[in-house]
N, CA, C and O atoms as CSV, one atom per row, in Angstrom:
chain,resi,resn,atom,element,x,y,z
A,1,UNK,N,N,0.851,-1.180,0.000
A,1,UNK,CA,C,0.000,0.000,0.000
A,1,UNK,C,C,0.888,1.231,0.000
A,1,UNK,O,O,1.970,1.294,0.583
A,2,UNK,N,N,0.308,2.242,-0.735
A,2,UNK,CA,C,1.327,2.852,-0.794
A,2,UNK,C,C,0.664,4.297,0.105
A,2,UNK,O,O,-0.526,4.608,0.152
A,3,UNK,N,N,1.923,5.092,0.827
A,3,UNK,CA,C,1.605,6.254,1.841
A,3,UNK,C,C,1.194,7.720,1.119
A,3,UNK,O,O,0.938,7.797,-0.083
A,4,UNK,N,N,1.179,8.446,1.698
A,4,UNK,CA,C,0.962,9.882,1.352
A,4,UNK,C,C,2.467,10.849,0.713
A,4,UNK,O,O,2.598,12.068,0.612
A,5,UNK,N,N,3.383,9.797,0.392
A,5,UNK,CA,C,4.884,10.451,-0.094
A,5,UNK,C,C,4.659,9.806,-1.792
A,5,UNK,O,O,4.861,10.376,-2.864
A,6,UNK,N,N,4.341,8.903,-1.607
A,6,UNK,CA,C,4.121,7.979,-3.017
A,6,UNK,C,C,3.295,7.974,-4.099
A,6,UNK,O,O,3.351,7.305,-5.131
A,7,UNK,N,N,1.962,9.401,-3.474
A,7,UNK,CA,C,1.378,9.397,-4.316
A,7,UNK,C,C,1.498,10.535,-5.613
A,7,UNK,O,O,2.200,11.513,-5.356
A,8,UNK,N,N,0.998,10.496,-6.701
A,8,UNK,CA,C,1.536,11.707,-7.566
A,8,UNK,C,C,0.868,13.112,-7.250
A,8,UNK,O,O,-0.099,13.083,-6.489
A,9,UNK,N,N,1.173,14.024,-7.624
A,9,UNK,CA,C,0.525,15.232,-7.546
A,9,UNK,C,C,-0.965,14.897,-8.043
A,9,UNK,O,O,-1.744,14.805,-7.095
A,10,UNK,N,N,-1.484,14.714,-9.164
A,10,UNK,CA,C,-2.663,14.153,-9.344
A,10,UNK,C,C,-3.606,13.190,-8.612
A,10,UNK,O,O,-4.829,13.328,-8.580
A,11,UNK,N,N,-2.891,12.167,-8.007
A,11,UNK,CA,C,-3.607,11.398,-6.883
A,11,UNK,C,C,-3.597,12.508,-5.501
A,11,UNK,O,O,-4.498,12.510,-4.663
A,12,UNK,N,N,-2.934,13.018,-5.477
A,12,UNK,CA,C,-2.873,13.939,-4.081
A,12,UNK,C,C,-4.453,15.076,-4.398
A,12,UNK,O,O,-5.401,15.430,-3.697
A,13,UNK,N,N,-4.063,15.299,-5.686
A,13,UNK,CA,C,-5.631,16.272,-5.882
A,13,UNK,C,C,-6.687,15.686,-5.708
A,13,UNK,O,O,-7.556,16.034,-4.909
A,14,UNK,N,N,-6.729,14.686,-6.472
A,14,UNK,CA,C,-8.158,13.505,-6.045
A,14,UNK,C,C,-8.623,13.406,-4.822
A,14,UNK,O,O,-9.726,13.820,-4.463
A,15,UNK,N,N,-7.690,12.776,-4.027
A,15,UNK,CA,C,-7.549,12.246,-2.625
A,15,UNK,C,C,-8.198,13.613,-1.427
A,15,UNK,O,O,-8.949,13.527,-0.455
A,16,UNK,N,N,-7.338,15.061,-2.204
A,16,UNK,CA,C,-7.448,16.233,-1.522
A,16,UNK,C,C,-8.972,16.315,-1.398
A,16,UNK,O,O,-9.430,16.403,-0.259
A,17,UNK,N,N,-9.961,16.291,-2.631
A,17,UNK,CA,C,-11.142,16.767,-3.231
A,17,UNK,C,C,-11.814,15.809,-2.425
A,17,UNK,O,O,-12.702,16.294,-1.725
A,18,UNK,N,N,-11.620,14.457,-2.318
A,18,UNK,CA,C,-12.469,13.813,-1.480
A,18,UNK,C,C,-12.681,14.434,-0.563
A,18,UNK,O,O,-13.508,15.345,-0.528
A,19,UNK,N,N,-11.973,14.067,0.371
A,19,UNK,CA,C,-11.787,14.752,1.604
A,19,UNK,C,C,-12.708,16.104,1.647
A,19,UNK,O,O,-13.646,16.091,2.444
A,20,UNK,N,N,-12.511,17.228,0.873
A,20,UNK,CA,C,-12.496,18.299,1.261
A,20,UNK,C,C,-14.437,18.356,0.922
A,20,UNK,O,O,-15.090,19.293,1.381
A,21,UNK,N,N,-15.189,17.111,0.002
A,21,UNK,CA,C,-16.314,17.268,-0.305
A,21,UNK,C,C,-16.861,15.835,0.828
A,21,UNK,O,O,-17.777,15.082,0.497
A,22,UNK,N,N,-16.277,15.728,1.832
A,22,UNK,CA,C,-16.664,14.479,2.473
A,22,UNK,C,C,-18.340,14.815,3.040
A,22,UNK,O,O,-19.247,13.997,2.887
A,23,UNK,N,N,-18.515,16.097,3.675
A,23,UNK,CA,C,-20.008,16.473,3.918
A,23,UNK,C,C,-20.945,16.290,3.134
A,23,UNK,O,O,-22.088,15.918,3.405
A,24,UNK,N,N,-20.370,16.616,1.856
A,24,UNK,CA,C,-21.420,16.877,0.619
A,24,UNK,C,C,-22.183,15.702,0.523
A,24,UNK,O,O,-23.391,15.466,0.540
A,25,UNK,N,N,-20.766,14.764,0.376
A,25,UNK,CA,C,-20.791,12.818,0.115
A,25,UNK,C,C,-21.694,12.229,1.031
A,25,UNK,O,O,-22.558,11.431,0.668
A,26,UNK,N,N,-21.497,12.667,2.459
A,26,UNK,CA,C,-22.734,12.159,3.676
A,26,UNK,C,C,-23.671,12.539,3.530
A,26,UNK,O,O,-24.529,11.666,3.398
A,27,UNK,N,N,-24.131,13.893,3.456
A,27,UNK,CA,C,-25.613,14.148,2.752
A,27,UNK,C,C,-26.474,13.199,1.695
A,27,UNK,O,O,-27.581,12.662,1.690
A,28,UNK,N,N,-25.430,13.291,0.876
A,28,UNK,CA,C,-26.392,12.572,-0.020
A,28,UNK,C,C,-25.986,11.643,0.158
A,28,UNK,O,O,-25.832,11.238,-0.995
A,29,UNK,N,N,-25.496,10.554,1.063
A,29,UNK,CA,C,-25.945,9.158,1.057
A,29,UNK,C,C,-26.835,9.456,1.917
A,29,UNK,O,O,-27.896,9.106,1.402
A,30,UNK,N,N,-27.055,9.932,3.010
A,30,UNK,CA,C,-28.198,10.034,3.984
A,30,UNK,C,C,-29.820,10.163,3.299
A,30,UNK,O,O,-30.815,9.443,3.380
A,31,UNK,N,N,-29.543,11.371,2.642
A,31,UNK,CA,C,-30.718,11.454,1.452
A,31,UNK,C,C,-31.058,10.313,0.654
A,31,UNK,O,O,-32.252,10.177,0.387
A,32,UNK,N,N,-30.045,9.260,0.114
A,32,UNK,CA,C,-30.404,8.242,-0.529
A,32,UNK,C,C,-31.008,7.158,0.240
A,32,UNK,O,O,-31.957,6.445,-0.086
A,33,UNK,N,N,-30.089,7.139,1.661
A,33,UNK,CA,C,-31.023,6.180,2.603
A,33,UNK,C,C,-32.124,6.322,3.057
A,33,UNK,O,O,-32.704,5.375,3.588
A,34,UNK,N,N,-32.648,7.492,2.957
A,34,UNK,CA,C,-34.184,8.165,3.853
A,34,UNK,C,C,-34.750,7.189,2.442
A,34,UNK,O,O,-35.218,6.099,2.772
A,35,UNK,N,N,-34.744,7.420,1.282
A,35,UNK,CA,C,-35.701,6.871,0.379
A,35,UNK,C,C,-35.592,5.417,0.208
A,35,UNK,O,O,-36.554,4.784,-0.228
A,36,UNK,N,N,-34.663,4.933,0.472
A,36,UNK,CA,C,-34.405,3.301,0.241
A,36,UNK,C,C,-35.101,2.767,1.464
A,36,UNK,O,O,-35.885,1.846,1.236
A,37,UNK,N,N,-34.972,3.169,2.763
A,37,UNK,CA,C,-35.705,2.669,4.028
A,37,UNK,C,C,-37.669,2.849,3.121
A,37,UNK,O,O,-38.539,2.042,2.794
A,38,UNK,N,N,-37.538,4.120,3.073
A,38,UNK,CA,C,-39.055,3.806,2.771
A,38,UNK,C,C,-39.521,2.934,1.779
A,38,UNK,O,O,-40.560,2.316,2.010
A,39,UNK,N,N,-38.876,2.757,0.608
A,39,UNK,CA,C,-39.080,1.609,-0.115
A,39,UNK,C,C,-39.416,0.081,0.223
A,39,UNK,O,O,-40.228,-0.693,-0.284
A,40,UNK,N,N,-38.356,-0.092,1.418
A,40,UNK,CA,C,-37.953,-1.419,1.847
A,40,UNK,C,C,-38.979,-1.667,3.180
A,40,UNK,O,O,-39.136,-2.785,3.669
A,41,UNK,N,N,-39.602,-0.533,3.651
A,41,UNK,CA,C,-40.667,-0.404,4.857
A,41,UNK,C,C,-41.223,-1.986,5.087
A,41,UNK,O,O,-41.125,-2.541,6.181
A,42,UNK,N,N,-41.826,-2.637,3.889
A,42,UNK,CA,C,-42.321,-3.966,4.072
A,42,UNK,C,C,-41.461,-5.203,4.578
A,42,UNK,O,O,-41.977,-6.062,5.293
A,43,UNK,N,N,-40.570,-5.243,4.311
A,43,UNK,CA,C,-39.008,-5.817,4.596
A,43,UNK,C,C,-38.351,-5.202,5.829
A,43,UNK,O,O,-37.796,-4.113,5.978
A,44,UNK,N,N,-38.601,-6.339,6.774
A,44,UNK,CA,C,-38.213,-6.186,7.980
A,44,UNK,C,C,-36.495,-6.039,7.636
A,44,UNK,O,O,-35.891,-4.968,7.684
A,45,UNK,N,N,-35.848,-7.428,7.267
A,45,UNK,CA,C,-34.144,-7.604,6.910
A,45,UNK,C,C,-33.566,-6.606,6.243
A,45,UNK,O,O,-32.448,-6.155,6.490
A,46,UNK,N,N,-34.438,-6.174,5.237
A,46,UNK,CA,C,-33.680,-5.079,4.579
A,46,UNK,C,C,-33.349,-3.535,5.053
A,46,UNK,O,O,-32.387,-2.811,4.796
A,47,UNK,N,N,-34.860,-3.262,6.067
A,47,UNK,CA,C,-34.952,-2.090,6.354
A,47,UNK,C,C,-34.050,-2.494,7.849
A,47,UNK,O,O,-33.806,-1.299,8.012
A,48,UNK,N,N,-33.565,-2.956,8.698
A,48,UNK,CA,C,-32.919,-3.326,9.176
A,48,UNK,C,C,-31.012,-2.941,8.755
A,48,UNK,O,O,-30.234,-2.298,9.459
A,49,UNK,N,N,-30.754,-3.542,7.518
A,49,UNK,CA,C,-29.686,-3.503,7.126
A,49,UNK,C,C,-29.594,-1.523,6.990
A,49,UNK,O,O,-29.056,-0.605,7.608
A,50,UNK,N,N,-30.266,-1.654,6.086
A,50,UNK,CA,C,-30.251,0.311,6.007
A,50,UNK,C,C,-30.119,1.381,6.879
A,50,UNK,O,O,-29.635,2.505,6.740
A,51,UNK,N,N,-30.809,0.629,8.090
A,51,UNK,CA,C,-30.268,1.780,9.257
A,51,UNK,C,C,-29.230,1.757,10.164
A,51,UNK,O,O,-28.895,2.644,10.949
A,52,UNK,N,N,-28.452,-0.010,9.883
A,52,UNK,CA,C,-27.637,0.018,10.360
A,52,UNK,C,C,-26.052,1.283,9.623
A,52,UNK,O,O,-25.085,1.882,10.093
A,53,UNK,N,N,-26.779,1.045,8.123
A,53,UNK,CA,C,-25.913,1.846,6.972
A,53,UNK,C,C,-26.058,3.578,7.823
A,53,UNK,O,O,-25.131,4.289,8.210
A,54,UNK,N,N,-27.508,3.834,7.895
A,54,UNK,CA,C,-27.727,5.182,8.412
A,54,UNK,C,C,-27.080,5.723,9.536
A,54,UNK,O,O,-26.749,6.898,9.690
A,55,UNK,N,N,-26.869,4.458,10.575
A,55,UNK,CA,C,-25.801,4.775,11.651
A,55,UNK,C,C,-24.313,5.320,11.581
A,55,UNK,O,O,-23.466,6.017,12.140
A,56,UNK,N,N,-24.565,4.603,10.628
A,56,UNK,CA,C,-22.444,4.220,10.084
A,56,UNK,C,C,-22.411,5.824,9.550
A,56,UNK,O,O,-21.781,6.724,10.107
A,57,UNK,N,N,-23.156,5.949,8.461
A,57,UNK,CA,C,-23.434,7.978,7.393
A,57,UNK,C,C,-23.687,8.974,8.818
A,57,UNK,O,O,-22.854,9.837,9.098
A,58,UNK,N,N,-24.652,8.803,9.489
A,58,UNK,CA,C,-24.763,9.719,10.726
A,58,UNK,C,C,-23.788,9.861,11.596
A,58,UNK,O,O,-23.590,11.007,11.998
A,59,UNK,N,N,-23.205,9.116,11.949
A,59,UNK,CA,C,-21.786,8.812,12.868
A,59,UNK,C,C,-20.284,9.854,12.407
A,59,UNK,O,O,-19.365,10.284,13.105
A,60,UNK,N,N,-20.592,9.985,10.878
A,60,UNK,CA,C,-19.246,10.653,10.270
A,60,UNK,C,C,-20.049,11.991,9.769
A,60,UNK,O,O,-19.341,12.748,9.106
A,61,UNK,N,N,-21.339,12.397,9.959
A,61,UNK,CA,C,-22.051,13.692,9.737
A,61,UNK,C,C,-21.633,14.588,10.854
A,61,UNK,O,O,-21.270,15.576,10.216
A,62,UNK,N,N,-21.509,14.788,11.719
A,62,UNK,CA,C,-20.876,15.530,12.431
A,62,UNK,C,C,-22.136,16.159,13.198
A,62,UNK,O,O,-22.007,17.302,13.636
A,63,UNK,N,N,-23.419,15.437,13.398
A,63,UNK,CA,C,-24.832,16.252,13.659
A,63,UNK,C,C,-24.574,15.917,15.356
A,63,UNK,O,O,-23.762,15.270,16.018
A,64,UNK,N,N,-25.966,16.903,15.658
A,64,UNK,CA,C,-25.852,16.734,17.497
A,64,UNK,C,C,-26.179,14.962,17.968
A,64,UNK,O,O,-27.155,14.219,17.868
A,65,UNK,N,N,-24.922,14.839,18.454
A,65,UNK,CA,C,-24.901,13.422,18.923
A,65,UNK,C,C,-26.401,12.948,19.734
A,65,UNK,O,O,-26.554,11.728,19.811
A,66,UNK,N,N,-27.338,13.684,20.244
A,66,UNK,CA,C,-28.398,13.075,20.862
A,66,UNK,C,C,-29.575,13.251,20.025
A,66,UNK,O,O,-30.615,12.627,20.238
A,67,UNK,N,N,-29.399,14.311,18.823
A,67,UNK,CA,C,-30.685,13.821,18.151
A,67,UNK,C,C,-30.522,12.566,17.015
A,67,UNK,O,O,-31.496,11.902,16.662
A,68,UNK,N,N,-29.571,12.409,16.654
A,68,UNK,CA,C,-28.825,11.220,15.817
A,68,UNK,C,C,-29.387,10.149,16.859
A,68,UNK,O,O,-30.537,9.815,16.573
A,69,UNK,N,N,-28.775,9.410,18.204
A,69,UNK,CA,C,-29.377,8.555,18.528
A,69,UNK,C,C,-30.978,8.683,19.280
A,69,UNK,O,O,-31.325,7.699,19.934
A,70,UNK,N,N,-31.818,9.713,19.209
A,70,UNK,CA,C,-32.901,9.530,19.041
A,70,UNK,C,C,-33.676,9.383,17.967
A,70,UNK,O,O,-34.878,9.185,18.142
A,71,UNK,N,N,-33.115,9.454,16.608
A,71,UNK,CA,C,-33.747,9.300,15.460
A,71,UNK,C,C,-33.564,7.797,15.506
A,71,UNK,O,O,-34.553,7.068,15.585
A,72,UNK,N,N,-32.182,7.248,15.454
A,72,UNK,CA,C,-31.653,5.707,15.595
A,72,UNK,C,C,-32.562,5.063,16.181
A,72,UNK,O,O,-33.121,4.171,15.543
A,73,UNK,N,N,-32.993,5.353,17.661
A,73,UNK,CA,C,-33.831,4.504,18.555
A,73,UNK,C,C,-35.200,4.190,18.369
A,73,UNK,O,O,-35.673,3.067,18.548
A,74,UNK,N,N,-36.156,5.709,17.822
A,74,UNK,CA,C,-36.953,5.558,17.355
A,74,UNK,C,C,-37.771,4.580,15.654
A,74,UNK,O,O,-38.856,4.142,15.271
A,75,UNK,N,N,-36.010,4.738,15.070
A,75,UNK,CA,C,-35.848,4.438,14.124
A,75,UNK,C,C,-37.326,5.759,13.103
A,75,UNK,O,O,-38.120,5.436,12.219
A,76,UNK,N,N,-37.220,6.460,13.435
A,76,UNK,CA,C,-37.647,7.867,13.167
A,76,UNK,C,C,-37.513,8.109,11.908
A,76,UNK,O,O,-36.565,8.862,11.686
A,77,UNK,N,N,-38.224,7.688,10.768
A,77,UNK,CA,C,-37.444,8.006,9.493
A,77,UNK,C,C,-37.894,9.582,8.912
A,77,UNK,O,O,-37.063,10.208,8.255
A,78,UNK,N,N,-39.194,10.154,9.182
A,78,UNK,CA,C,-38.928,11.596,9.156
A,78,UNK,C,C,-37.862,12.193,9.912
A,78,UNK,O,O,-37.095,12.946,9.311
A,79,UNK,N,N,-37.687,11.968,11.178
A,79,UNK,CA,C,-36.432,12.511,12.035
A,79,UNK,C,C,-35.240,11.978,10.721
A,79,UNK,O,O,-34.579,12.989,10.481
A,80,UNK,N,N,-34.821,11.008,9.966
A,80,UNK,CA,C,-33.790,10.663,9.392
A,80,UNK,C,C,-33.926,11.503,8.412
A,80,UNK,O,O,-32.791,11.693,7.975
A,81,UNK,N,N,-34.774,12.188,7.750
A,81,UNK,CA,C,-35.199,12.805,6.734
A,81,UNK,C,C,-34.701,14.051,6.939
A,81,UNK,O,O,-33.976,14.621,6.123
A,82,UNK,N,N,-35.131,14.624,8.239
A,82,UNK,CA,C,-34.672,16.528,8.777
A,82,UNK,C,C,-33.357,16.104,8.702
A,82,UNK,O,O,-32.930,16.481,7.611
A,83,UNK,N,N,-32.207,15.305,9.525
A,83,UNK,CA,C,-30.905,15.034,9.531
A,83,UNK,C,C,-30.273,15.353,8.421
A,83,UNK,O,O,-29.308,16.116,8.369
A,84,UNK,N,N,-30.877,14.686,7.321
A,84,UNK,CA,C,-30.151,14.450,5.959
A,84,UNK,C,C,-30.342,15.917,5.511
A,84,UNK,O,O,-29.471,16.320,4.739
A,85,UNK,N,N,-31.750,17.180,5.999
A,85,UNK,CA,C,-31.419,18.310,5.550
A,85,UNK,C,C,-30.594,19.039,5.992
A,85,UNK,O,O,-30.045,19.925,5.336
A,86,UNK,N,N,-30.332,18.732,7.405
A,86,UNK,CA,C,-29.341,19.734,8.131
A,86,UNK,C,C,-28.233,19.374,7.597
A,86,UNK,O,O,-27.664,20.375,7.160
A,87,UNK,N,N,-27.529,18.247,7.381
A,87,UNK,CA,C,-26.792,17.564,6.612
A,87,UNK,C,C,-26.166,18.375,5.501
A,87,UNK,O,O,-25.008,18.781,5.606
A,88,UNK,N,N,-26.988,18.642,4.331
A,88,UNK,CA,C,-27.025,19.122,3.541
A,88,UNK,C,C,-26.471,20.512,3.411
A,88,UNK,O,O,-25.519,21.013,2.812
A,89,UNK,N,N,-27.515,20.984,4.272
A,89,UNK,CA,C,-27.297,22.817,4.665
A,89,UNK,C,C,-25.788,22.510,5.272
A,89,UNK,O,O,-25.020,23.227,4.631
A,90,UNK,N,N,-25.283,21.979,5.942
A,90,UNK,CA,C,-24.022,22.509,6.799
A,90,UNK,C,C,-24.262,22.833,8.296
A,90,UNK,O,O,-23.521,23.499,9.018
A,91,UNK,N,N,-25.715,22.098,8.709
A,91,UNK,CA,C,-25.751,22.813,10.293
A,91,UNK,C,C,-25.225,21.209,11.111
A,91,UNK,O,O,-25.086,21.156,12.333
């Protein structure tokens, strides 16, 4: 694997841009999960798997740690829905 000395100026830009759009990237997976949970609503396993996904996206969103695990607990999917806007906005 190679370190942060090894990579080229071009991989360093890539790598930079990730990073620097990582919020953007959590938003909209959050946004993509609010709609896939509701899809999957009938499907206990699936909708299951998705919020475990929603945990993992909320966890690296940077939102207030107690409304995140009250949306989690409730499994709240409008509450998952406002998240993904604040998300979005930058709050």
């Amino acid at each position: 694997m190679a370190t942060g000395r090894d990579f080229s100026k071009t991989q360093r830009k890539i790598i930079d841009r990730y990073y620097d759009n990582q919020d953007t990237i959590v938003a909209q997976r959050l946004g993509e999960l609010v709609t896939e949970i509701f899809l999957a609503l009938g499907n206990e396993k699936k909708t299951n798997q998705l919020w475990i996904r929603a945990e993992k996206a909320l966890a690296r969103s940077g939102l207030n740690k107690s409304k995140i695990q009250q949306v989690l607990r409730d499994r709240d999917l409008e509450g998952l829905g406002r998240l993904a806007g604040q998300a979005s906005n930058g709050k």
